[in-house]
N, C-alpha and C positions, 0 to 999 in steps of 0.2 A: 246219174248222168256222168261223161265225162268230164275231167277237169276241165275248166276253161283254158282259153292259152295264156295265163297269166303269170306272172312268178311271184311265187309266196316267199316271205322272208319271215318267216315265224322266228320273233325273240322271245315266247314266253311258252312252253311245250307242255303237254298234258298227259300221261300214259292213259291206256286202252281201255283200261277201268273206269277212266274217270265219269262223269256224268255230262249230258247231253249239254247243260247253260255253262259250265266247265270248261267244254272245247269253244261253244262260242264266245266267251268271253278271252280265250288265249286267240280265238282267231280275229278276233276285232282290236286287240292290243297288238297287231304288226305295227310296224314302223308306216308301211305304204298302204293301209290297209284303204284310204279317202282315196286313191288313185286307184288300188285293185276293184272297188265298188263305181269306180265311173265319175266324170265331172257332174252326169244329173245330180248327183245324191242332193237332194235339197238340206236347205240349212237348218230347219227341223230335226230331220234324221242324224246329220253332222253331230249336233248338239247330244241327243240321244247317246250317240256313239261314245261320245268325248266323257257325257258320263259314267256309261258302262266301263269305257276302260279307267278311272278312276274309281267307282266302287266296288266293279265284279259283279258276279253271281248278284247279291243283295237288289243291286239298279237294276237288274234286266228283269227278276220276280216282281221288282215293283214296279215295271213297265206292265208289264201282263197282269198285274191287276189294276191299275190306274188309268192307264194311257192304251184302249184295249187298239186304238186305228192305228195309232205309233208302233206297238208291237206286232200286229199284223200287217203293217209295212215292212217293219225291220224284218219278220218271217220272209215274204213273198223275196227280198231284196237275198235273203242269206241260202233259200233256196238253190239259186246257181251256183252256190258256192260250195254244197253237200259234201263233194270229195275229199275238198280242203279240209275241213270241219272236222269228219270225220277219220282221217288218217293222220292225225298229230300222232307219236307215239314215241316215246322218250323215259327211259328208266329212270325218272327221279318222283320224288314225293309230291300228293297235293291235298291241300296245300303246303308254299313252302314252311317247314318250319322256322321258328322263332330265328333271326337272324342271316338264316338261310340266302345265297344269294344265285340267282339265276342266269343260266348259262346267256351270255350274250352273243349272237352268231359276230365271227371278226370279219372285216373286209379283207378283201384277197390281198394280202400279203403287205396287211397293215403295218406302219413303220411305226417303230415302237418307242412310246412317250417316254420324252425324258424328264427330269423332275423341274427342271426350268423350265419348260414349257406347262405340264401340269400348273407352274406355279402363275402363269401369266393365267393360263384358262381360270382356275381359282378367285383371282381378284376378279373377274371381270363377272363368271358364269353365276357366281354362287350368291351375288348380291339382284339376282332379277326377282322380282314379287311374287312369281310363280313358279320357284325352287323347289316343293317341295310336293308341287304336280309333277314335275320334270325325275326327281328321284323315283316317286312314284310309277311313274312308266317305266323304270329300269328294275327297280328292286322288289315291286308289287303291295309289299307294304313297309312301311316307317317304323323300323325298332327304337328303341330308346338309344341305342350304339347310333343309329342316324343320324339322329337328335344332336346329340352330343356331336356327332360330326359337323352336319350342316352349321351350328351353331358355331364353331371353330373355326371353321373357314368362310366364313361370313362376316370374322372379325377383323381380318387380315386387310389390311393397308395396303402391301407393297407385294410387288411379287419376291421380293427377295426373303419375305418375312415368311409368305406361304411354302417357297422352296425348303427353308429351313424347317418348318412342322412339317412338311411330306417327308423328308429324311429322316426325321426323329422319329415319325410312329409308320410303323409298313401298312399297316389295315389303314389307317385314312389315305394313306398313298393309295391303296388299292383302289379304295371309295371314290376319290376322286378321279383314278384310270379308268373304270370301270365305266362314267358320265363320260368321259374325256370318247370311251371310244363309241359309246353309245351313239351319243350325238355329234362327235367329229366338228366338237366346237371348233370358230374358226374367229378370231376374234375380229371388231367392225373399226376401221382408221378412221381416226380424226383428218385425216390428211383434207388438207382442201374446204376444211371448216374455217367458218366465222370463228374470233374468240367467243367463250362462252359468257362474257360480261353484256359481250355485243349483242349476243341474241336475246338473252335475260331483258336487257334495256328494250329490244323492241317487243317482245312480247306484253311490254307494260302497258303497251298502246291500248284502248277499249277495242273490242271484238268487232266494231264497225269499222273501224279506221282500217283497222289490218284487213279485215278483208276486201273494203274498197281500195285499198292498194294494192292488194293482190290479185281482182281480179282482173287486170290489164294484161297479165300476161300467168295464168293458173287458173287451171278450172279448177273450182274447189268443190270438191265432193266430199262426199258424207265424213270420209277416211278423214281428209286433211283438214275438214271444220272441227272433228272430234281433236288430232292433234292440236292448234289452235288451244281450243279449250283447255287441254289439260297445261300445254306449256305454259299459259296464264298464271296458273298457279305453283307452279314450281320455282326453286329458289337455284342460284346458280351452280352449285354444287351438284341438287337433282337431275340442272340440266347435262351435267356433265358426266353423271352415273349412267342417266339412260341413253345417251349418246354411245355411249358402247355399246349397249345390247339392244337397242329398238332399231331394226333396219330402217324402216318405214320411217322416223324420224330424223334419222341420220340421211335419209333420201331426201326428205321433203327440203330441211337447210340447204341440202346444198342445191336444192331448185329455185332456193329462194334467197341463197347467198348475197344476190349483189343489194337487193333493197335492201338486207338486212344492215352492208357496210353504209349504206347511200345516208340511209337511216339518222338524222340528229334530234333526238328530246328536246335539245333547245331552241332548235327552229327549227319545229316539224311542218311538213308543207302543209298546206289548208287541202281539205277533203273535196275537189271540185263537184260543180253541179254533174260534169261528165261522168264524173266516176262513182258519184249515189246514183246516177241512172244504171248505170251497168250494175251496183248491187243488187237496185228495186229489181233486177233481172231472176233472185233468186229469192224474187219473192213466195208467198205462201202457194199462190196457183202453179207456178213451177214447181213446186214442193207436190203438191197434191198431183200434178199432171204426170210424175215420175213413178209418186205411189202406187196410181194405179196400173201404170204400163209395168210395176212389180208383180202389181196381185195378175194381170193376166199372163205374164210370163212363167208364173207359176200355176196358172189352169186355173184359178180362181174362177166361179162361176161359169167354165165352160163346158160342163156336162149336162145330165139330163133337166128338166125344170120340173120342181117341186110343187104341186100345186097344194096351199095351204089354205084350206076351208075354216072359216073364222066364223064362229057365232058371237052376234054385237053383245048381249049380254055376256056373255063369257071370255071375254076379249085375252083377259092376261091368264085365265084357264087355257083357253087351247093354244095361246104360242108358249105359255112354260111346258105343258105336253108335247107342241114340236119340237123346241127349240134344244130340251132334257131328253129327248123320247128319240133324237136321229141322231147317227154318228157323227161326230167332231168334220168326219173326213168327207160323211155326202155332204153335208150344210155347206161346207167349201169348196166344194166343186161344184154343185148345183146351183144355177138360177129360181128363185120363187114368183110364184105363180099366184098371188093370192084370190081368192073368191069368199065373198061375204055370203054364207047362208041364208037360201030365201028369196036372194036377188039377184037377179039377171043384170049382167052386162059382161066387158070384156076387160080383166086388166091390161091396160096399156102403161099403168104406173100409176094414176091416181089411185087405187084400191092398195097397193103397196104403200102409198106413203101416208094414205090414211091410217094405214094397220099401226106404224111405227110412231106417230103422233099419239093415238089413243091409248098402245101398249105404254109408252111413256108414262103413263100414272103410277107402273113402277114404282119410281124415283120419289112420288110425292111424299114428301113427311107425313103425311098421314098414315100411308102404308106402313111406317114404321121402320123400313131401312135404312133412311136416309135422314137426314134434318138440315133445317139451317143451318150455315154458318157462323149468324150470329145474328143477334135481335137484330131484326129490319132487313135481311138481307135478303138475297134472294137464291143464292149460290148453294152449292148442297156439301156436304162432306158425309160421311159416313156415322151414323145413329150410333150414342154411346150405350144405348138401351136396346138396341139391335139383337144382341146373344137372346136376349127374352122373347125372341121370335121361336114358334117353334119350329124347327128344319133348316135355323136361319142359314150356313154355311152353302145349303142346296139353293136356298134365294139367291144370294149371295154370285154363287159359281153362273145363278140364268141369268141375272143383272149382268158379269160378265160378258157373258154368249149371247147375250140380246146386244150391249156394245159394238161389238164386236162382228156381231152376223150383219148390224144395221151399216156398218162402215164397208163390206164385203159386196152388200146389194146396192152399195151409194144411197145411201137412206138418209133422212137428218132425223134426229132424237129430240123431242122437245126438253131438254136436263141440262142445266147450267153447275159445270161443281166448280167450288172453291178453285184456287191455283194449286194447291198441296195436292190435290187430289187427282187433280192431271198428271203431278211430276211422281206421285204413289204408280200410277200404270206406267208412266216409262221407265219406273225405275231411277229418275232422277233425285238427286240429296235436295232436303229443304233446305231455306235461308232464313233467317232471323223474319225478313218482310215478309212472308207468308202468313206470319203468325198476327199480321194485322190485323187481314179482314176477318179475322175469329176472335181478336180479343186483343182489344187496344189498348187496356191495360196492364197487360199481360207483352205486349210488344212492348210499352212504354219500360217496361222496368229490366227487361231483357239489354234494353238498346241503352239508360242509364248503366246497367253492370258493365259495357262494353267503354264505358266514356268515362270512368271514372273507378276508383276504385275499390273494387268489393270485401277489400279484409275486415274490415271496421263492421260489416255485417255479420260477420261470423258465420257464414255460409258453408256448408257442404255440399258432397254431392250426390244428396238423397233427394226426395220432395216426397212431398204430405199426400196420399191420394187414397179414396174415401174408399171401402170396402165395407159392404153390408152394413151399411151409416156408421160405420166409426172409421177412425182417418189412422190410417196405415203408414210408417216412414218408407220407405222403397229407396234401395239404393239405383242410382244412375249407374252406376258400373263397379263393377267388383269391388270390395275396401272403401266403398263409396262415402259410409258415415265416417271413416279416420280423415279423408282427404279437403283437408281445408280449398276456400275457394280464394285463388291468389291472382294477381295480375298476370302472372305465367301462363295458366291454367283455365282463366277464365273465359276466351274463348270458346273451348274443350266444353266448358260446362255449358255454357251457350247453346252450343251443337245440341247438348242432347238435352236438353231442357226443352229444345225445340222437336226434337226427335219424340218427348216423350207427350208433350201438349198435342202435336198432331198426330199422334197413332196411339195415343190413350187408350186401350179397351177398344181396340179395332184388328190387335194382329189378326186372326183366324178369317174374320170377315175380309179384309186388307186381301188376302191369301186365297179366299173363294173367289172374290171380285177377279184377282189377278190369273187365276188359274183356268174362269172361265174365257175371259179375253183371251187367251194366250192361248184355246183352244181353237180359236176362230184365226187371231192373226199372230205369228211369231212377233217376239218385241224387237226384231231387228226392224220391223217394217214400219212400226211407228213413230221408231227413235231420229228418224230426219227430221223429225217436228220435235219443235220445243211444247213448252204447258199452255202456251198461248195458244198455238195452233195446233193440238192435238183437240181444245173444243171447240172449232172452225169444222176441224174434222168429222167431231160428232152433231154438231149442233147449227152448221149451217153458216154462211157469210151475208146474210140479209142487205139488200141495200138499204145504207145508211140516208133520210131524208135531212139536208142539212138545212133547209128553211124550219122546215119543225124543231131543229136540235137549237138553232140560234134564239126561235122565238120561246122555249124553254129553258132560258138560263139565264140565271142570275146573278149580279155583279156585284161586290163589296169594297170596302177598305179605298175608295176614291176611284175605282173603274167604275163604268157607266159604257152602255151600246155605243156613244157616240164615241170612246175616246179613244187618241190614235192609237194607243197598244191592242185594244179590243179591235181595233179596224183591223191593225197587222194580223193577231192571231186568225182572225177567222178569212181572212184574205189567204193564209196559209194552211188550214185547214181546208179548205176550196179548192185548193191545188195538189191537197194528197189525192191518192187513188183511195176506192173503197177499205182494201185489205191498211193501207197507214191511218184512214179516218178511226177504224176498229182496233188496230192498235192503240192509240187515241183514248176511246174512250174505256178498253180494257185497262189500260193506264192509268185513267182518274177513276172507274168507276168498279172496275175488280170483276168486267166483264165486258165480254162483246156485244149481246146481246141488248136489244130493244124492246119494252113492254109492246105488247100487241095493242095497246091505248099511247104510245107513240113516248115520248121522251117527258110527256107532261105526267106520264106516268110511274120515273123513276125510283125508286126506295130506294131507302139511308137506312142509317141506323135505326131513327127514330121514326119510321110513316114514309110516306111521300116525301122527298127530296129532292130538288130539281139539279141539273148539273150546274156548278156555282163555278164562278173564276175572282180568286180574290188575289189582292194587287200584296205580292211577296216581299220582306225590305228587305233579304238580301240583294247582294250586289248583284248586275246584269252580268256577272264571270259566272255565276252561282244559274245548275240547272232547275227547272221548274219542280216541283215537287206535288207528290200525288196525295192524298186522302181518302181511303178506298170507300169507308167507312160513310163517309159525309157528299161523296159526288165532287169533292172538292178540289180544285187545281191552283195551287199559290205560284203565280204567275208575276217575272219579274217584270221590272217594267223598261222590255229592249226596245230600244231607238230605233232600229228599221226592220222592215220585212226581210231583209239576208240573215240578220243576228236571230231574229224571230224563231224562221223556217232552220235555222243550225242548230240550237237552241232545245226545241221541241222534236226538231227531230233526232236526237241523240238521246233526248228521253225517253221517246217512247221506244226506238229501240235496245234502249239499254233498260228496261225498267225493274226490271229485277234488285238492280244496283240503286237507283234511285226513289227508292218510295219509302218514308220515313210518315212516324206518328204526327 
């Protein structure tokens, strides 16, 4: 066909010889190439691309064996583009040889760098995270000469110090021309920022506050909750590096410049009743009411309907046969249809959600994929005896895609997992308090290393872990057995002590799970929800009955039903909505979920466990604290229903932070 009316700007050129994944891999590493394919391109595809043009040839054969609806999109998509594709033709080698560097097209009548400016672009460009993707799309691949470069000017302070080494050696002056014209860095002004102390300081605030102050005048969307989160953690120096190169954050300060001056630590305003109602605004049904107006903007379920025949004996036979057996890409556009074998009637939705209740057996530890969390619990993580399944990886990837398809039909899954195992599918880092409700003495002495100090143990950073019944050392990270564990460091060890307790003998599985999900929904799409509400997602928001929940709990340590702090709490529990009741009790009880035998029915550690509230002797400045383990809530003893309701409710929204052995 003919060209399109588009303009190519090919920077990376192929002669005529070359081979067919060849030219499209130079033709998908243009500069505009997301613009020459259309604003449809969906963010799937985006992704796809982004990896082809970092690893070449390699990614696009391993699309065409793995990803067969991916690469037969990317086909039909590159299609219109034949012309292009095929008349690259350019007298140079391919690939390039070793050091080799490739012709960049220049702008029309580019003005030309001078070594002070190089030296400004240098400090700013070469300290961003993803330097050495960014070379990457100029040079194709990273020599050891890169190496050595990147690592040079990465070290540089000052631009006057960078000027001085681009004068001294010509090839890293080139190296760095060569970026400079590629990407036509432009560097990003502080001008009309807050100081960087100032911002530092308020982002110390907890993630409630800031955004019930912010949302008075910002809509906060996905972008700027994620921003939020990351400046939380950054130190002010951080803050001051990525203020250079993150536009998107350099934007958002100065939309939020004036709270941020208004801003005092020492007498921060009180978070009014007004402005937790504008929060409660972006509560979880807001969250979900959004999700879904994604998935049908993306055609989710709006094609032909699937009608899926189900024999009752064979329940998890024939949906692993549909669910393994149909394209990634009908199962996504298609609505389902189910019919029970043998029986007459009409799905109108019961016969669907009965299919997705009884395929749940899945999940059951007995099946062998999955297990408790921990004695007594009810919560599920992933079976460390799992690999002993035979095909387990193919279980594995349908658990996935049954997730996944059930979230696509609005289905609920009758499957409660751990919190590590919701933050596994979005890809979220664990924290220390994860490691609770799996093993509370295993948290207990994690949270001891963290409070005191670990030299006197003589600790490294290996751990003991059992291999065909003998106990194997395994280092935590490279040089692990020389690297003593120190007050410095010990965090660090933390990390992945806890890294290695929750993903023990689960990568491959961890990777099916995640591979089949992710064929059903992109993980852009579930990361507006945090762990809590990703299993709301799958598992349903049941209304909470609070007369049953009162008359099942049990009181300690000088509470009693009658007494006014017990009055206050559940006066204020009364007055949450369903979605804060389930915050609530995901808080004390390490889920949302209600036994089908009501709250009389709850497990603990040890059996049946009723929800307990015992009377806490920290001070009433001191938040409530949780016991995931026990049903247990250590409850201070606050003088009114305002301290109560502030109190409890900064706990359960924060709970992450607040739940301790």
């Amino acid at each position: 066909p003919p060209p399109p009316p588009l303009q190519y700007h090919m920077h990376l050129h192929v002669p005529s010889n070359s081979t067919y994944d060849q030219r499209v891999v130079a033709f998908l590493r243009q500069q505009n190439i997301f613009q020459l394919l259309g604003d449809s391109l969906s963010s799937e595809m985006r992704s796809v691309i982004r990896t082809i043009q970092v690893q070449g040839v390699p990614a696009l054969e391993a699309l065409q064996r793995e990803q067969e609806d991916s690469f037969f999109a990317l086909t039909m998509i590159l299609s219109l583009h034949e012309h292009a594709i095929n008349h690259q033709t350019t007298p140079i080698s391919w690939p390039p040889q070793q050091g080799a560097q490739i012709q960049i097209p220049q702008p029309h009548n580019p003005p030309e760098p001078t070594n002070e400016s190089l030296g400004e672009m240098v400090v700013q460009f070469f300290r961003r995270p993803d330097i050495y993707h960014r070379v990457l799309e100029v040079f194709d691949e990273i020599t050891s000469e890169h190496r050595e470069f990147i690592a040079q000017l990465r070290a540089m302070q000052s631009a006057t110090a960078a000027t001085e080494a681009l004068e001294a050696n010509p090839d890293l002056c080139q190296f760095a021309s060569r970026l400079q014209q590629y990407y036509q860095v432009s560097l990003i002004s502080s001008a009309g920022l807050p100081p960087v102390e100032l911002i530092h300081t308020y982002f110390q605030q907890s993630t409630f506050n800031i955004h019930a102050r912010l949302l008075s005048s910002v809509s906060l969307d996905r972008e700027k909750r994620n921003i939020i989160s990351v400046m939380q953690n950054l130190s002010p120096e951080e803050i001051e590096d990525r203020l250079t190169w993150d536009r998107s954050l350099n934007t958002f300060i100065k939309l939020i410049a004036d709270q941020i001056y208004e801003y005092d630590p020492q007498n921060p305003v009180i978070v009014s009743e007004e402005e937790i109602r504008k929060l409660r605004s972006l509560d979880f049904e807001h969250k979900l009411q959004n999700f879904q107006e994604s998935l049908d903007h993306d055609n989710y379920c709006q094609a032909e309907t699937i009608t899926l025949m189900i024999r009752r004996k064979h329940v998890l036979e024939d949906t692993f046969k549909f669910l393994m057996g149909t394209k990634a890409k009908k199962l996504r556009r298609s609505s389902c249809y189910v019919k029970w074998k043998g029986e007459d009637g009409m799905d109108y939705g019961g016969p669907q959600r009965e299919l997705f209740f009884k395929v749940s057996q899945l999940f059951n530890p007995s099946f062998g994929l999955f297990e408790y969390s921990a004695e007594g619990s009810y919560t599920l993580q992933i079976s460390s005896f799992s690999s002993e399944i035979s095909n387990y990886e193919r279980w594995f990837r349908f658990a996935g895609r049954l997730i996944g398809y059930a979230v696509i039909q609005r289905q609920l899954l009758n499957v409660f997992f751990a919190r590590h195992v919701y933050k596994m599918l979005l890809h979220f880092p664990y924290s220390v308090s994860d490691i609770q409700a799996v093993d509370t003495a295993f948290h207990g002495s994690l949270v001891y290393l963290l409070e005191n100090d670990p030299q006197p143990l003589e600790l490294s950073f290996t751990v003991l872990e059992e291999t065909f019944g003998e106990l194997v050392e395994k280092e935590l990270k490279p040089g692990g057995v020389s690297i003593p564990v120190t007050l410095d460091n010990r965090s660090e060890y933390v990390s992945l002590m806890v890294e290695w307790k929750l993903g023990k003998g689960a990568g491959p599985q961890s990777q099916a799970l995640l591979r089949g999900l992710q064929e059903m929904l992109p993980l852009e799409h579930l990361r507006a929800f945090d762990a809590q509400e990703l299993e709301w997602v799958i598992a349903g928001t049941a209304e909470i009955n609070l007369e049953d929940w009162k008359r099942n709990t049990n009181y300690n340590s000088g509470y009693s039903k009658t007494h006014i702090v017990i009055h206050n709490f559940w006066a204020v529990v009364e007055s949450y909505s369903n979605e804060q009741r389930m915050r609530l009790l995901q808080f004390v009880t390490g889920t949302s979920s209600v036994p089908y035998a009501g709250f009389k029915a709850l497990m603990g550690s040890s059996g049946l466990q009723k929800f307990t509230i015992e009377m806490s002797y920290e001070n009433t400045q001191s938040l409530p604290i949780a016991h995931t383990c026990f049903n247990r809530l250590d409850l201070p003893p606050y003088q009114t229903f305002a301290e109560m309701r502030n109190k409890l409710t900064i706990a359960i929204e924060e709970c992450g932070s607040f739940e301790n052995a």
